[in-house]
C-alpha positions as CSV (number, residue, x, y, z in Angstrom):
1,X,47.8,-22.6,-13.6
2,X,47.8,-22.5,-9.7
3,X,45.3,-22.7,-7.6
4,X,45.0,-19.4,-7.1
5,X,44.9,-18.4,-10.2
6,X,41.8,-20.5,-10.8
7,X,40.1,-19.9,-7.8
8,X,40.5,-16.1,-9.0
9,X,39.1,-17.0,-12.3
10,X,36.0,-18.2,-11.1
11,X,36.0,-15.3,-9.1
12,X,35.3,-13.2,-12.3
13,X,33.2,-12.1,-14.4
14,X,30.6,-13.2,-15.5
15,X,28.0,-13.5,-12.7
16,X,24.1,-14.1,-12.2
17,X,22.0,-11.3,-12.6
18,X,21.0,-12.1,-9.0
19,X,24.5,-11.1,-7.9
20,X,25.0,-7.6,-9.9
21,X,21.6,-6.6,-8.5
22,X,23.0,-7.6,-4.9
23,X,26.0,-6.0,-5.3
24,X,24.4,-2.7,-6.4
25,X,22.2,-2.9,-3.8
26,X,24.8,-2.9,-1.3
27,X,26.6,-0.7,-2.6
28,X,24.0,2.3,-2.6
29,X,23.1,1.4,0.5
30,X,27.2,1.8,2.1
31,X,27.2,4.7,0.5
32,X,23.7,6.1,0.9
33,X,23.9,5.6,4.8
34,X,27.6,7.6,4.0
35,X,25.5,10.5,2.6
36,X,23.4,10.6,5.2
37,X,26.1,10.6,8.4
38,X,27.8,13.1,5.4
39,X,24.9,15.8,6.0
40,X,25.0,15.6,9.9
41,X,29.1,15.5,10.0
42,X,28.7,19.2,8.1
43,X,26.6,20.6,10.2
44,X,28.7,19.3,13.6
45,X,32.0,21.4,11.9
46,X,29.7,24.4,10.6
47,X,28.7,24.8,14.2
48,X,32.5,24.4,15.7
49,X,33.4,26.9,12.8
50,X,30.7,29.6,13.6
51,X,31.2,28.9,17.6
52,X,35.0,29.8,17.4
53,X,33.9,32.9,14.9
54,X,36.5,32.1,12.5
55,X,35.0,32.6,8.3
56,X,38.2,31.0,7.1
57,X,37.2,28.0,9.3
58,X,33.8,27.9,8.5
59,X,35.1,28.2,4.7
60,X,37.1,25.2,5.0
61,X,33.9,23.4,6.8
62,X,31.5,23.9,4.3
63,X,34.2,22.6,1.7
64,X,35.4,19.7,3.2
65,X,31.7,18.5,4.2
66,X,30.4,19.4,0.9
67,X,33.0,17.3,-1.0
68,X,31.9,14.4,1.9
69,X,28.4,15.0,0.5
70,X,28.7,15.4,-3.3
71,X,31.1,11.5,-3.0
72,X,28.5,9.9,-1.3
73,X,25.7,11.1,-2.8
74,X,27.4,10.8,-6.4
75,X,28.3,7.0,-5.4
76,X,24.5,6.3,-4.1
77,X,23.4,7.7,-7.4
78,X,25.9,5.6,-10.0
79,X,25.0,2.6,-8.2
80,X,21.4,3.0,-7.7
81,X,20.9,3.9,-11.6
82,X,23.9,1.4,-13.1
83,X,21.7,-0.4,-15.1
84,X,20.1,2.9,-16.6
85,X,21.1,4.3,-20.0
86,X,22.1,7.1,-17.5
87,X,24.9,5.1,-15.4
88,X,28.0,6.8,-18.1
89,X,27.0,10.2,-16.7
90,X,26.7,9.1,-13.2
91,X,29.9,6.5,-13.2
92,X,32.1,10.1,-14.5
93,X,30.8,12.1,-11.6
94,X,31.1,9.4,-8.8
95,X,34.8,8.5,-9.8
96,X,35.5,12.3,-10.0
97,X,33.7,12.9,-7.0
98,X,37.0,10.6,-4.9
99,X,39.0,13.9,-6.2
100,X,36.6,16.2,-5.0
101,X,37.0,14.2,-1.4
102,X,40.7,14.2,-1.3
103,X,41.0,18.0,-1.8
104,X,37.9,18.6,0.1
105,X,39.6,16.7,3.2
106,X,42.8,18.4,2.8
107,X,41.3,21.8,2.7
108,X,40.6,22.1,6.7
109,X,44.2,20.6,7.3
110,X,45.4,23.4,5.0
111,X,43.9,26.5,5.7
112,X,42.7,25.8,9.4
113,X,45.6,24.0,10.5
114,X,48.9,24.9,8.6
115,X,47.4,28.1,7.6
116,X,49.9,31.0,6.0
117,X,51.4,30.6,2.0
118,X,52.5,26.9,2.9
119,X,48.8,26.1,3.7
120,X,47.5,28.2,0.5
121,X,50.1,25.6,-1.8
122,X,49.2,22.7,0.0
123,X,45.2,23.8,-0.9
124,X,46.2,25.5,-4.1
125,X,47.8,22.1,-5.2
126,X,45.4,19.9,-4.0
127,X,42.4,21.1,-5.7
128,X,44.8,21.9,-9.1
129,X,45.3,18.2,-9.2
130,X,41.8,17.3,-8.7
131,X,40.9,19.5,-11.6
132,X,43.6,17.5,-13.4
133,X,42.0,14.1,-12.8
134,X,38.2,15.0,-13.3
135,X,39.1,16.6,-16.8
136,X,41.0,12.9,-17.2
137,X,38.3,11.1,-15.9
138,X,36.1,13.3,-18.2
139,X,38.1,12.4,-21.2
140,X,39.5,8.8,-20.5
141,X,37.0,7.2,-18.4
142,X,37.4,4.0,-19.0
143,X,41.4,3.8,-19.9
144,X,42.8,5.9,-17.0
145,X,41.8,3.8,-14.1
146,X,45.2,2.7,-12.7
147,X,46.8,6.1,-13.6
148,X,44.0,7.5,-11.2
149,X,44.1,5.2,-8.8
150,X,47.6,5.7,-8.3
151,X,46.7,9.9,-8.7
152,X,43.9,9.2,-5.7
153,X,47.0,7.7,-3.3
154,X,49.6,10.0,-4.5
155,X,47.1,12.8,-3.8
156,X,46.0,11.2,0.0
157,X,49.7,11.4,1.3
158,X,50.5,14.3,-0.7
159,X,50.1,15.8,2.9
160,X,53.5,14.4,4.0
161,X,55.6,17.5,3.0
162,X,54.0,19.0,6.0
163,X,53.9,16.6,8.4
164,X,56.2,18.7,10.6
165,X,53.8,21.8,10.8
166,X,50.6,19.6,10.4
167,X,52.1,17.2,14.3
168,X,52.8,21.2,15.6
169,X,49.0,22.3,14.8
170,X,47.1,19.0,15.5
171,X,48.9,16.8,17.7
172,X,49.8,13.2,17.9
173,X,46.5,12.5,18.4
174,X,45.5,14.3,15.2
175,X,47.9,12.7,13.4
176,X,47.2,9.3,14.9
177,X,43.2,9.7,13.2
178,X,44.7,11.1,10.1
179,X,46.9,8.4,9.4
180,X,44.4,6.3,10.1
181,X,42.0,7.4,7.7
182,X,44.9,7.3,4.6
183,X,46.2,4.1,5.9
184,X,42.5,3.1,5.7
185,X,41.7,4.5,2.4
186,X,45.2,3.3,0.8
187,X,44.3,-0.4,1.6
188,X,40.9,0.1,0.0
189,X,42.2,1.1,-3.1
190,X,43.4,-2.7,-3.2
191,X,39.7,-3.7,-3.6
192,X,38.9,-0.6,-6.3
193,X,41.7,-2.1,-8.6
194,X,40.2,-5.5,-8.4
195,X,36.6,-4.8,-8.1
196,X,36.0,-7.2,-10.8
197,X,36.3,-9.7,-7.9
198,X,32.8,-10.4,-5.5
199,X,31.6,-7.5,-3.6
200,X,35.3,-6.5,-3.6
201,X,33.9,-3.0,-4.5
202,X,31.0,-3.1,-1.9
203,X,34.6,-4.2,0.8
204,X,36.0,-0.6,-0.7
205,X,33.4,1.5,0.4
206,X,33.3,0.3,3.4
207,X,37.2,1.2,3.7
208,X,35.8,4.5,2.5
209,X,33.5,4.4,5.1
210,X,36.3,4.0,7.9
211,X,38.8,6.4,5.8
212,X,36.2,9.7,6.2
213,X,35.3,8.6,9.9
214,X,39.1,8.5,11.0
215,X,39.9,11.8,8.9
216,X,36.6,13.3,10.0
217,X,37.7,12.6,13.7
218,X,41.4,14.6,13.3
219,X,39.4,17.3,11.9
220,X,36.8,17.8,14.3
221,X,38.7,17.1,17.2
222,X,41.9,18.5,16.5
223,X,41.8,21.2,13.6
């Protein structure tokens, strides 16, 4: 065996009780301070939305900071009750809550900034393949987790088909914070898959973190 291979097996499970406490700990807290910069995030767009007197915008606001919302809050909540009898429910809703983000961030891009029938697809599609994977994660929690993790990245640069009319409506510098954010999210899924490692997952939502700050940027500066 090489060293790295051992040095990754006494990375592994299992650990001290002192350790999953920690590590639940910190990650309610990533993600409960994600919830609450979430709440004031929404509010910031609802008022561009309402200022430029656009409903479709406003629309695409509400859903894209409600799907910020319902992942962080649906993370805090899974961590903060994972050694409950009720952590099944809650572990179901927060990894079908990353669905609900990905369609949610894409719907501003969509029907704001593509707009027309190409926009409607790119939303339509989005949020049909979300459905998709909750029903999966619904059904085959704990044997689908690759298959969604690959869904979650195929999903985040799904957008590439429209990168043409995406650089026309934002800009390079709307496309330099959306990239950002998938490059940043893309690299955390690195730390999902292997979250069996230490505080790997508490490292990939903090990549979350960073992803819905850069694409939270593009929108609100450039949508």
């Amino acid at each position: 065996m090489s060293a790295n291979s051992r040095s990754r097996e006494k990375m592994k499970l299992p650990y001290t009780k002192a350790y999953y406490i920690t590590n639940e700990v910190l990650n309610s807290v990533t993600h409960g301070i994600g919830f609450v910069l979430s709440i004031v995030a929404t509010v910031f767009l609802i008022l561009k939305g309402i200022e430029n007197e656009d409903t479709l915008e406003v629309f695409s606001y509400v859903i894209y900071g409600l799907s910020m919302c319902a992942l962080y809050l649906a993370s805090t909540l899974y961590h903060s009750f994972s050694f409950t009898k009720a952590a099944g429910i809650f572990k179901i809703i927060d990894h079908s809550s990353i669905f609900i983000l990905i369609a949610g961030s894409y719907t501003p891009f969509a029907l704001v900034a593509i707009g027309g029938r190409f926009g409607w697809f790119i939303f339509i599609a989005q949020w049909s393949i979300a459905i998709f994977g909750i029903v999966g994660k619904i059904l085959f929690l704990n044997k689908m987790k690759k298959f969604s993790t690959l869904l979650y990245i195929l999903m985040g640069w799904f957008g590439i088909i429209a990168m043409p009319q995406m650089a026309s409506a934002i800009g390079s510098g709307g496309i330099a914070w959306l990239i950002a954010g998938g490059v940043t999210y893309t690299v955390g899924t690195i730390f999902y898959a292997h979250d069996d490692l230490k505080f790997w997952h508490v490292i990939w939502h903090l990549f979350v973190l960073g992803g819905s700050i850069a694409m939270y940027f593009s929108v609100l500066l450039y949508v």
